[in-house]
N, C-alpha and C positions, 0 to 999 in steps of 0.2 A: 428311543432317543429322538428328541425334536430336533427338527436341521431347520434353518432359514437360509435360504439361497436366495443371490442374484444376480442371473444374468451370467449364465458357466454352461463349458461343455458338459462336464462330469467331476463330480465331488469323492473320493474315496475316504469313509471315518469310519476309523475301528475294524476294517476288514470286508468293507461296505461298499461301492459305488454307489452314486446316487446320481441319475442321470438328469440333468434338465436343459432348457435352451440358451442358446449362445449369440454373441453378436454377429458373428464370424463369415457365415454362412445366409447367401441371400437368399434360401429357401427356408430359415430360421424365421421364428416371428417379429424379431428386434433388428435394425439395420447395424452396421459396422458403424461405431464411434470412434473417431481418435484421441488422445490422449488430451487431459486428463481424464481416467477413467475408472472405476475401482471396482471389486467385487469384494462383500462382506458374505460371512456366513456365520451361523451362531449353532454350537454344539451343542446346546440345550444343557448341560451341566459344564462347571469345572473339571478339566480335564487337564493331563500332566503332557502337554507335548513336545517331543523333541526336535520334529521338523517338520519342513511342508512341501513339495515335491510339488514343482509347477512342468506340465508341458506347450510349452509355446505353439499358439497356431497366430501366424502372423504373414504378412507379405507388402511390401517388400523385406528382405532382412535390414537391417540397421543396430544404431546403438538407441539400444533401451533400457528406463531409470525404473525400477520400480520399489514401492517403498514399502513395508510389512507391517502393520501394527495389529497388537492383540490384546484381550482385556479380559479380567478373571470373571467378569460381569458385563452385562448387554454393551457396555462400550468400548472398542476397540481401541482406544485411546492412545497406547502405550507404543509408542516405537518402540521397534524393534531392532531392524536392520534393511539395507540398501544393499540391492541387487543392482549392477549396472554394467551393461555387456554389450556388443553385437551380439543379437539375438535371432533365428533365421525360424519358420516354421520344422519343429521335431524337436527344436531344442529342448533340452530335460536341466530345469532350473532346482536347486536346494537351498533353501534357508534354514538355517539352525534356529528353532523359539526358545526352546530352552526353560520354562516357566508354566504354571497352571493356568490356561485361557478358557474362556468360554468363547469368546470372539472372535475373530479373525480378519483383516480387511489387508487386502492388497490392491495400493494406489499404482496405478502407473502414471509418471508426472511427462516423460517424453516416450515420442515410437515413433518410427518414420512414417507408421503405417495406422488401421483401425487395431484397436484392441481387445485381445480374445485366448484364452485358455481355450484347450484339449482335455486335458486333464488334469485338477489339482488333488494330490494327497497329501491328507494332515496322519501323521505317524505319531502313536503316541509313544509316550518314555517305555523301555520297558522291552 
């Protein structure tokens, strides 16, 4: 399976980890961004998924917006749903897709802090 990554701790699809680099981390090759900030990633086929399993690596904690869109084809287009919390690093975030994507892009539109995954998993149906 092809994966396109960008810019993530670690990616888990279909029972997989896929490790790459983060913003998070000043010994990372990419500096901390703050918000708006997004990470896409492409499954390389349609896929049936049922959720996406985010772990927050972040500092300071605050209230963060993040937004979820997915697409059956290279673009992620499709809103989905809105994640909006105080969110602290550890935290363990769920979105329901619900639907057959090939894409996946999660915006974060606010954070008090830069923006950065630990861990995301895409779970499929099933």
């Amino acid at each position: 399976m092809q994966l396109r990554i960008c810019l993530c701790g670690a990616v888990h699809i279909h029972g997989f980890w896929l490790r790459c680099f983060s913003w998070s981390r000043p010994a990372r090759p990419a500096p901390a961004q703050d918000a708006p900030q997004w990470i896409e990633f492409d499954l390389g086929t349609p896929t049936d998924v049922e959720l996406i399993k985010l772990l927050v690596d972040q500092a300071p904690a605050g209230l963060t917006v993040h937004e979820i869109y997915a697409g059956a084809h290279e673009d992620p287009g499709r809103f989905i749903t809105t994640i909006e919390g105080v969110t602290e690093y550890g935290d363990r975030l769920e979105a329901a897709i619900g639907i057959t994507v090939r894409c996946i892009r999660i915006l974060t539109t606010s954070s008090p802090s830069w923006v950065a995954w630990t861990e995301i998993e895409v779970v499929p149906t099933g």
